[in-house]
RODO-2510 file (C-alpha; in nm, 4 decimals, decimal comma):
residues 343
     n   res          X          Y          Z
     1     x     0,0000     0,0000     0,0000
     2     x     0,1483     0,3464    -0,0697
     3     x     0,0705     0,6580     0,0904
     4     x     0,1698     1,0159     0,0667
     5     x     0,2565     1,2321    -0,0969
     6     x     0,3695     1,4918     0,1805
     7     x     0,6053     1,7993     0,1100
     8     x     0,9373     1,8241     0,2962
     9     x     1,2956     1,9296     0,2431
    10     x     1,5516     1,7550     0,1504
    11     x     1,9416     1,7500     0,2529
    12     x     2,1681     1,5225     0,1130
    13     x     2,4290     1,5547     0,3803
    14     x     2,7560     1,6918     0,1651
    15     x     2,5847     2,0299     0,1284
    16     x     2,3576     2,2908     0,2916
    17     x     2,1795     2,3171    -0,0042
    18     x     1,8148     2,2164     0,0210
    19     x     1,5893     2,0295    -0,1844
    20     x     1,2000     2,0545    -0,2291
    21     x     1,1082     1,6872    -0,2244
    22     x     0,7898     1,4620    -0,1582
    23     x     0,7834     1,1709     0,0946
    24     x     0,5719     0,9054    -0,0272
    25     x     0,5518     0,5710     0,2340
    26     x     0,5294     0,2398     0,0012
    27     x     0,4784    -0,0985     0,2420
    28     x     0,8240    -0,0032     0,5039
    29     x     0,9798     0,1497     0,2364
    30     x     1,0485     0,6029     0,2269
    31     x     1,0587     0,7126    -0,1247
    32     x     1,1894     1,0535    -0,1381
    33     x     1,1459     1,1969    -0,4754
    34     x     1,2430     1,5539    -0,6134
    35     x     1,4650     1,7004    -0,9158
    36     x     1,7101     1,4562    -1,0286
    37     x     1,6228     1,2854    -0,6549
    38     x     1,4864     0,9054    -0,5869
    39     x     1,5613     0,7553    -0,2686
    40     x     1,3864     0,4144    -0,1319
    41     x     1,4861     0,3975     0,2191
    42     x     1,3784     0,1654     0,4418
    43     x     1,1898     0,2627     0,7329
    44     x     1,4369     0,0915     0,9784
    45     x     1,7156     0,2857     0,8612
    46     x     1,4790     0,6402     0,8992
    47     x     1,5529     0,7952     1,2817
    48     x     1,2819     1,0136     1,3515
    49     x     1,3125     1,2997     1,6193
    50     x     1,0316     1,4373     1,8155
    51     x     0,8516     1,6722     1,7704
    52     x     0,9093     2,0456     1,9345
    53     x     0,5816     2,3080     1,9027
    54     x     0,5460     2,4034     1,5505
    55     x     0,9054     2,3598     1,4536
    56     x     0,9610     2,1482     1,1053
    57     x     0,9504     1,7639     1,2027
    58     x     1,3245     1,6089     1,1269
    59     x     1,4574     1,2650     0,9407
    60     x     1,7461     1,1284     0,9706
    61     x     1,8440     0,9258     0,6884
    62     x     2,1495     0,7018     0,6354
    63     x     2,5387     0,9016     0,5444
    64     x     2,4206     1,2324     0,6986
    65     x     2,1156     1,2975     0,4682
    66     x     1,8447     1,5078     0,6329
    67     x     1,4265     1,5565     0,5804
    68     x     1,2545     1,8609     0,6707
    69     x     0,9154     1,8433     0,6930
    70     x     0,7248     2,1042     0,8077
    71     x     0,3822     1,9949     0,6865
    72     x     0,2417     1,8229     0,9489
    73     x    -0,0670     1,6861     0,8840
    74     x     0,0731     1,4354     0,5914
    75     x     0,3553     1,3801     0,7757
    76     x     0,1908     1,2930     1,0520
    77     x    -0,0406     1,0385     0,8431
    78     x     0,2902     0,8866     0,6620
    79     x     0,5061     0,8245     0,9690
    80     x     0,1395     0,6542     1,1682
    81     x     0,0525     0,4562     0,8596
    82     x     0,4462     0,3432     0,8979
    83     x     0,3976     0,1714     1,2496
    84     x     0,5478     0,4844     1,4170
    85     x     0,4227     0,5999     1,7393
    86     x     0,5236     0,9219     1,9316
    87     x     0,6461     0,9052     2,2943
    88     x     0,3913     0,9576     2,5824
    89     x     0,5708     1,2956     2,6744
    90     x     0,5146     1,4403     2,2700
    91     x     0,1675     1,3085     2,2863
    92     x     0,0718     1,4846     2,6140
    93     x     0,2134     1,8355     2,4983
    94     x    -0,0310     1,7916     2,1906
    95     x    -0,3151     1,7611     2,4419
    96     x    -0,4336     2,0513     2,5803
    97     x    -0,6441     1,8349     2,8796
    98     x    -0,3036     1,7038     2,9479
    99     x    -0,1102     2,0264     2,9939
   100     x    -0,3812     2,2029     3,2123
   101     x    -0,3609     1,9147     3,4232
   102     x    -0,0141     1,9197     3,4659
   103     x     0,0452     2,2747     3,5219
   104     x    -0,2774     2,2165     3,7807
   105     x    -0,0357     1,9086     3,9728
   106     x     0,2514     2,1607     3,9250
   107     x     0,1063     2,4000     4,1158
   108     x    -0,0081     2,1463     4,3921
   109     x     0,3192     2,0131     4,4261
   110     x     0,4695     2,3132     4,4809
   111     x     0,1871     2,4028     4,7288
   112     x     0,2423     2,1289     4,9492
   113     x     0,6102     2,1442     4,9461
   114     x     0,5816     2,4658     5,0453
   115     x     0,3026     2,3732     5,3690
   116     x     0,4797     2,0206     5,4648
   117     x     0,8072     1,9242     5,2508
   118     x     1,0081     2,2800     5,2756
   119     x     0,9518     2,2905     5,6846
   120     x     1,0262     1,9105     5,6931
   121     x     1,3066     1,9811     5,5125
   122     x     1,4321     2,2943     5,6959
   123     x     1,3784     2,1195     6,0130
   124     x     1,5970     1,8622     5,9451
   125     x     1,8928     2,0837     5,8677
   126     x     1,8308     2,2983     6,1191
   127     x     1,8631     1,9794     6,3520
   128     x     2,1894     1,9021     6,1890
   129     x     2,3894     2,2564     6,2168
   130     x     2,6899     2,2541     6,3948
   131     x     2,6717     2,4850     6,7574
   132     x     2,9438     2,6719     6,6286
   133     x     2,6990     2,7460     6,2841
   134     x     2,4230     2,8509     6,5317
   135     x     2,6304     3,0951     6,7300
   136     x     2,7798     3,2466     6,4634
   137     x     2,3952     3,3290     6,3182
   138     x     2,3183     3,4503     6,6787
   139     x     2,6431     3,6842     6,6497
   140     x     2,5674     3,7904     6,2818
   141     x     2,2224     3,8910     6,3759
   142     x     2,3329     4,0836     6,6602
   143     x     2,5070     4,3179     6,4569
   144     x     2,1443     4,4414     6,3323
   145     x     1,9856     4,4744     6,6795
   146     x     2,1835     4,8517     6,6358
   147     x     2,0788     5,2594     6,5512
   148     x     1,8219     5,3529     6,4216
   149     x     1,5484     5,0994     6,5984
   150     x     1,7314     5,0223     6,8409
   151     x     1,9493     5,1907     7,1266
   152     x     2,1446     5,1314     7,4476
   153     x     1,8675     5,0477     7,7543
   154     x     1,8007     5,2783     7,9815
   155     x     1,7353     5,0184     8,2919
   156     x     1,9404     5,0217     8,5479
   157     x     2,1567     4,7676     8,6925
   158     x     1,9285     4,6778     8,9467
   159     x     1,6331     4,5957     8,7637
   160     x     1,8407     4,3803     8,4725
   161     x     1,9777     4,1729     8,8126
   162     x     1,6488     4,1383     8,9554
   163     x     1,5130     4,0188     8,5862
   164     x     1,7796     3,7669     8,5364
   165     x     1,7756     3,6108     8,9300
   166     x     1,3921     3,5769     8,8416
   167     x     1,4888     3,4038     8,5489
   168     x     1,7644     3,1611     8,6019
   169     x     1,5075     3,0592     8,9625
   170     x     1,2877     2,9435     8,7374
   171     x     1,5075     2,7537     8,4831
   172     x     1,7033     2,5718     8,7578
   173     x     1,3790     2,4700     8,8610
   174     x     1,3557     2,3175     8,5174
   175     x     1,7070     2,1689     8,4573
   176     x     1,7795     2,4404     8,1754
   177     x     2,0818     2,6514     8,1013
   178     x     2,0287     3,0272     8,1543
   179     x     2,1074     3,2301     7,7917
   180     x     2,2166     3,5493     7,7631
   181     x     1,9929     3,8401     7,7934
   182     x     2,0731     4,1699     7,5710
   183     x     1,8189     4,4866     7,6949
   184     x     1,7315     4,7525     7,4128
   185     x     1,5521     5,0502     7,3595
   186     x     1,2976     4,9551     7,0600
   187     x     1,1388     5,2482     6,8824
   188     x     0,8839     5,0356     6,7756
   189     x     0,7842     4,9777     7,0990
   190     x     0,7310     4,6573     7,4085
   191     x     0,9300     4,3241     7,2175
   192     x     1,1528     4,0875     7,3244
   193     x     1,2775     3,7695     7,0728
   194     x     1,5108     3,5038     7,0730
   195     x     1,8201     3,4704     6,8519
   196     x     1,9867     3,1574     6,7702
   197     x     2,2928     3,1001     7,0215
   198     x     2,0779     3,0898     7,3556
   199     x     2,0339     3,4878     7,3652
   200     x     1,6905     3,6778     7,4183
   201     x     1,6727     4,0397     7,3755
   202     x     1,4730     4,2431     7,5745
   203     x     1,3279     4,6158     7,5302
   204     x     1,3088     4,8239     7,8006
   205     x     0,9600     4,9354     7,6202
   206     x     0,8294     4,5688     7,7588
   207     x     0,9386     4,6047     8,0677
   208     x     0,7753     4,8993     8,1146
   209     x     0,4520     4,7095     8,0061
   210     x     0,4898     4,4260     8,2539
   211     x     0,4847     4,6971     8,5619
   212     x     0,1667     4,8226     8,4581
   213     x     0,0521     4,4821     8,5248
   214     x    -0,0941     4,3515     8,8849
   215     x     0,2542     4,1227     8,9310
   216     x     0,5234     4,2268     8,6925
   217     x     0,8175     4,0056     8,7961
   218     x     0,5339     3,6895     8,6944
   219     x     0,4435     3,9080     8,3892
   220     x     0,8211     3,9354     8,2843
   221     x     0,8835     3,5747     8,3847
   222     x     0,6355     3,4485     8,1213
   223     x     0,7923     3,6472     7,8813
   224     x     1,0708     3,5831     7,9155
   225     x     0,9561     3,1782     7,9180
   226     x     0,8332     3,2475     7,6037
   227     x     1,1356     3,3446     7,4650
   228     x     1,3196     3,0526     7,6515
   229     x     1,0446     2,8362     7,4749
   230     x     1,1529     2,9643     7,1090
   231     x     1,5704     2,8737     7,2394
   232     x     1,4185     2,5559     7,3693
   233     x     1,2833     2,4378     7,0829
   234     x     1,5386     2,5942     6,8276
   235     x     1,2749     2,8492     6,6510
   236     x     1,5309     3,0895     6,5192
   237     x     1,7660     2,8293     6,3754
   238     x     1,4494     2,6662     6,2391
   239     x     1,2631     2,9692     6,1069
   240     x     1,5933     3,1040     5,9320
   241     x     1,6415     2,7882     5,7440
   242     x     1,3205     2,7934     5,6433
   243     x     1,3319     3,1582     5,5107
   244     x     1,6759     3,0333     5,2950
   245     x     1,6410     2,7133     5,2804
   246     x     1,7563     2,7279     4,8876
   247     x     2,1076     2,9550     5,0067
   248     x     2,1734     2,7140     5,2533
   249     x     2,1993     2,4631     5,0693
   250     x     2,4036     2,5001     4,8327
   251     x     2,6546     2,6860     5,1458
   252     x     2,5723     2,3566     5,2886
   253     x     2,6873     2,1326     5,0165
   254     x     3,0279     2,3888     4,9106
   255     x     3,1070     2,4501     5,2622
   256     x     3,0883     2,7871     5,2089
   257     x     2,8392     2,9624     5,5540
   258     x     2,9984     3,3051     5,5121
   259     x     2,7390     3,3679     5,2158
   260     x     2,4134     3,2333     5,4499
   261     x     2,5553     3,4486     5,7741
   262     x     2,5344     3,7591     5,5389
   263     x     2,2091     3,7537     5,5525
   264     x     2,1229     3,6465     5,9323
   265     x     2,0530     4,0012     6,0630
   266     x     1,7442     4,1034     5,8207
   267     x     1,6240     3,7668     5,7977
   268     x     1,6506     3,7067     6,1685
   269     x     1,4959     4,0051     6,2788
   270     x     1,2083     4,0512     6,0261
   271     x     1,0870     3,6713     6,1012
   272     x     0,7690     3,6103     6,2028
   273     x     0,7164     3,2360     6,3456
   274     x     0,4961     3,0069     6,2417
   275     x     0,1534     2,9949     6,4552
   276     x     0,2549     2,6245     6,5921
   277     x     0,6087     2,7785     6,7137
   278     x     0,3971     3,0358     6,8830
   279     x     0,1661     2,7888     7,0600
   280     x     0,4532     2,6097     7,1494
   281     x     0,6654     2,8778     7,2960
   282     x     0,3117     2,9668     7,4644
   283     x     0,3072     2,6267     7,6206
   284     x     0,6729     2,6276     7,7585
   285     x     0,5980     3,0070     7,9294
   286     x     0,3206     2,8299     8,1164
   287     x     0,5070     2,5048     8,2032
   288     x     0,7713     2,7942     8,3636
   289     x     0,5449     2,9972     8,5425
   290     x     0,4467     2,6892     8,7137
   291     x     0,7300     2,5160     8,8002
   292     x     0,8178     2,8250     9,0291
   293     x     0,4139     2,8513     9,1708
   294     x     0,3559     3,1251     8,9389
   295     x     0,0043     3,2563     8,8401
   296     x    -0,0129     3,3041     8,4294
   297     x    -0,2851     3,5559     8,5010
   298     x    -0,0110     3,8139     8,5257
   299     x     0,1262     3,6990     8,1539
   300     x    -0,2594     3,7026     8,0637
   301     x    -0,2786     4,0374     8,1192
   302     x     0,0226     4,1753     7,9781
   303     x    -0,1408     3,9829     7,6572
   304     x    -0,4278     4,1609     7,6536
   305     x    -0,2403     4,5311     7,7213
   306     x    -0,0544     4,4295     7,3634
   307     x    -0,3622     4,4003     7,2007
   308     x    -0,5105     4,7180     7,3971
   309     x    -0,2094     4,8858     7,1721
   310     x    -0,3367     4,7216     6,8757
   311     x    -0,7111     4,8005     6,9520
   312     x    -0,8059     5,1470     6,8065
   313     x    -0,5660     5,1041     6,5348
   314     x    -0,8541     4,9635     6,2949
   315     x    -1,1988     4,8331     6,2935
   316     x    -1,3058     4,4742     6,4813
   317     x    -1,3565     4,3284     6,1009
   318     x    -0,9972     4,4350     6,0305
   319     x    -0,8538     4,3395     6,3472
   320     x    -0,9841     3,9811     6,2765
   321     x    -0,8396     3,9973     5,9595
   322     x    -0,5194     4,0694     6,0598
   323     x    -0,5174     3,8001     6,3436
   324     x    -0,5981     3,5476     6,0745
   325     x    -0,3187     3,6749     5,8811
   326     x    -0,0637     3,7061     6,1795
   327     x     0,2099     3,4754     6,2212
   328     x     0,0891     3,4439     6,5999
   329     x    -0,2721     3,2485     6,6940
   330     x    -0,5123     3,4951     6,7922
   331     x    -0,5396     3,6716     7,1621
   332     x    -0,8045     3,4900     7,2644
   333     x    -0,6825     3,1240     7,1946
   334     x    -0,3185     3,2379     7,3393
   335     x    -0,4980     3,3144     7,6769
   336     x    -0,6784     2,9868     7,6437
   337     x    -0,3718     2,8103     7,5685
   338     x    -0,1809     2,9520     7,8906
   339     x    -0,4468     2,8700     8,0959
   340     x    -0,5033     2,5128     7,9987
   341     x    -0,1318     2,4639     8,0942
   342     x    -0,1130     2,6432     8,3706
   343     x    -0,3747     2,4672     8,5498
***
């Protein structure tokens, strides 16, 4: 049975010159005709690429000679009716079903490697840094805890003591190492956060707000257990990984952490913790405040004067919004969480 004919060019393989042929298929036989051109080539010897968007289908034909077919719809029809079959991959990109669905699992993927697989994976690496690696980030992100936003504290001697004693009471009580406390003045007002390399800073701007409350030193103690809950549980190592996960990497794999510590103070300081860090650091302030006999009332209140801060700033509607949004769990489930555990 013969088939054809279809339109291609033709390249013998000693020249560039081309050649306006037809193809015509005859049994397993090619014949390639044009002027002063008759080829019978056998369709075993005939290497067919795939095909690539609308660019001219190619043959390969024995000693270098080339076919150029850009008319697809014969071609097509010749090489089928030839016992050729396309791979799965060329057949998929010629179905549009197909490539909607895959960009659709594309974008799924990603999705859930960015929910589950990218803090599994940061997780583990964070679990595998070196101590030295994790002071050095604390160090590096020091540097940015500096003029403008921040300036030397104003508290005195006294009151730093009296917050530390507090403090290292309670984690002795615990069996946990005391870290190392830095005090700041914040311009954007009452903070305190944990940096990798057991060291919390401290703003005199949230001390201030624990004294307003009805029993500061338990106010500042759960806190300051909240922070210690963060170190505990490695939060800064393991929310900086996850925020360059990609940089450290590759530093990982070359050896080179000079490039990821570049970056530690504005990544470090502009986190925001996931909401499950937050309950957890939550949890361990409780579990603090009563190891020592210590109300979380106090801690409960100082709670609520951050939000009092907050309130006014917005309407409810928006202020619900921008709970939802928050990288911490709302007010009212933080309060319920501290007084679950500190029952």
């Amino acid at each position: 049975m013969t088939t054809g004919p279809a339109r291609a060019g033709y390249y013998d393989g000693r020249s560039s010159r081309r050649h306006e042929v037809t193809l015509e298929l005859s049994g397993t036989t090619l014949r390639v005709k044009g002027h002063g051109i008759d080829l019978a080539v056998p369709l075993a010897e005939v290497t067919l690429e795939e095909r690539v968007a609308n660019a001219p289908r190619l043959m390969h034909l024995p000693r270098g000679a080339l076919i150029e077919a850009a008319e697809f719809a014969g071609i097509d029809e010749l090489i089928a009716r030839g016992g050729h079959r396309d791979s799965l991959v060329v057949r998929l990109q010629g179905s549009w079903r197909a490539v909607v669905g895959s960009m659709v699992a594309v974008v799924c993927v990603g999705v859930a490697f960015y929910l589950w697989g990218l803090p599994w994976a940061a997780d583990r690496i964070a679990d595998a840094i070196p101590p030295a690696w994790t002071e050095a980030l604390g160090k590096e992100a020091m540097r940015g805890v500096s003029p403008p936003l921040f300036r030397p504290t104003g508290l005195s001697a006294a009151q730093r003591s009296q917050i530390e004693q507090d403090l290292a009471a309670a984690l002795r009580a615990v069996g946990a190492p005391m870290p190392k406390i830095e005090y700041r003045r914040f311009a954007a007002g009452p903070n305190a956060f944990a940096l990798p390399g057991n060291t919390l800073v401290m703003t005199d701007e949230m001390v201030v707000l624990a004294q307003s409350t009805r029993d500061p030193a338990a106010a500042m103690l759960g806190v300051l257990g909240h922070e210690y809950g963060h170190l505990k549980h490695r939060h800064p190592t393991r929310q900086f990984v996850r925020g360059s996960v990609l940089s450290f990497l590759i530093a990982w794999w070359i050896g080179d952490v000079s490039s990821v510590l570049a970056t530690a103070a504005p990544v470090l300081l502009a986190t925001r913790y996931s909401r499950d860090f937050e309950r957890e650091a939550d949890r361990e302030a409780a579990a603090l405040l009563k190891s020592v006999g210590r109300p979380v009332e106090p801690l409960v209140e100082l709670f609520g004067k951050l939000e009092g801060e907050r309130a006014g700033k917005g309407s409810d509607k928006a202020r619900r919004l921008a709970d939802y949004f928050s990288s911490h769990p709302g007010t009212a489930e933080r309060i319920r969480i501290l007084r679950e555990e500190g029952r």
